[in-house]
C-alpha positions in Angstrom: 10.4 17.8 -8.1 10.6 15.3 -5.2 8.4 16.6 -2.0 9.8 15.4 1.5 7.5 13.8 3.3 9.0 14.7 6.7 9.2 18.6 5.6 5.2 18.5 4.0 4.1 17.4 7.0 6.1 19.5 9.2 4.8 22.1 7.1 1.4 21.4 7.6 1.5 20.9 11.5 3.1 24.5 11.9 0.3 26.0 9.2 -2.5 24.5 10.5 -2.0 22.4 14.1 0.3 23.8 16.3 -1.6 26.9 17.9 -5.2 25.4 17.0 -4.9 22.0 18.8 -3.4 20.3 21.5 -1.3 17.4 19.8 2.5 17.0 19.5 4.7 17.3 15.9 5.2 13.0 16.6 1.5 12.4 17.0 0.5 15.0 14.0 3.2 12.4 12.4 1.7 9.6 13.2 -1.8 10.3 11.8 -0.6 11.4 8.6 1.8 8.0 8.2 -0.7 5.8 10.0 -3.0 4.2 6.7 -0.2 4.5 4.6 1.5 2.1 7.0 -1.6 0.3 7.1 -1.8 0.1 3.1 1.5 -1.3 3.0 1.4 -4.1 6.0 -2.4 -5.5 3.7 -0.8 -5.6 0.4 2.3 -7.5 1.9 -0.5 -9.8 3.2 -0.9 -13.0 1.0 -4.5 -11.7 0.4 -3.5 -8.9 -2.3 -7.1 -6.8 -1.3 -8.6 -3.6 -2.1 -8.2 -1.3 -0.3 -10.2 2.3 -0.4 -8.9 5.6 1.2 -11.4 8.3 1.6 -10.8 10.9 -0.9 -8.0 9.0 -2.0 -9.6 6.5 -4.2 -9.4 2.4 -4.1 -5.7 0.8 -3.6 -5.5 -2.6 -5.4 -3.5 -5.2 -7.4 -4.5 -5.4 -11.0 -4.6 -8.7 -12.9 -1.9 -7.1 -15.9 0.3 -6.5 -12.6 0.3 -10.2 -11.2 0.4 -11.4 -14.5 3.5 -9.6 -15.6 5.0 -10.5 -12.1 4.7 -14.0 -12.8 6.3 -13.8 -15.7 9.1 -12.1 -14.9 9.6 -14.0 -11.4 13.5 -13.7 -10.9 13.3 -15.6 -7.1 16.0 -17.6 -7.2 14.8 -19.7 -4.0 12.8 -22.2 -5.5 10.3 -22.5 -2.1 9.8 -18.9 -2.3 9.4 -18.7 -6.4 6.4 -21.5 -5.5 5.2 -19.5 -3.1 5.2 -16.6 -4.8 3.5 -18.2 -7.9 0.8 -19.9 -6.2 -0.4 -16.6 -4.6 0.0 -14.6 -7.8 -1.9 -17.3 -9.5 -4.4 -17.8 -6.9 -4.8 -14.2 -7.4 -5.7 -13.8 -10.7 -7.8 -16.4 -10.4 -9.8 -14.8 -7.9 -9.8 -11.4 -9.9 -11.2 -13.3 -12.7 -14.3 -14.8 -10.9 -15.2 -11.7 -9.5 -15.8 -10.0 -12.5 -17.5 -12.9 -14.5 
């Protein structure tokens, strides 16, 4: 079953906002979209870090993940495919001293 976003939180602000605080549909939005938004602009970063959510749990890269990544690197922009390696590989190797 696929769950709208738009409609779940719609939902919500008509169950639970609209007649018991003083905030618009858009803003209600906003909250709800605001650290997935956030999650999503830090793991673009070139810094791949962990990220925790409250109640949610931590948010991170795994090792298998950048490994199989950088194995099956299909950029055929060769600046870009270095690039891409080098933070991968930096990556793992910063995963790998931190749990040594």
């Amino acid at each position: 079953m696929i769950i709208d976003s738009k409609k779940l939180i719609l939902d919500f602000y008509k169950d639970h906002i609209e007649n018991n605080y003083d905030i618009t549909f858009e803003e209600c939005n906003l909250i709800c979209r605001s650290p997935w938004k956030f999650l999503k602009i830090q793991m673009s970063d070139d810094r791949l870090p962990k990220i925790r959510f409250r109640y949610f749990g931590v948010f991170q890269v795994y090792r298998g993940t950048a490994i199989a990544a950088l194995k099956n690197n299909k950029i055929k922009d060769n600046e870009k495919s270095t690039r891409f390696k080098k933070l991968l590989q930096d990556y793992i190797n910063r995963f790998d001293s931190s749990t040594k």
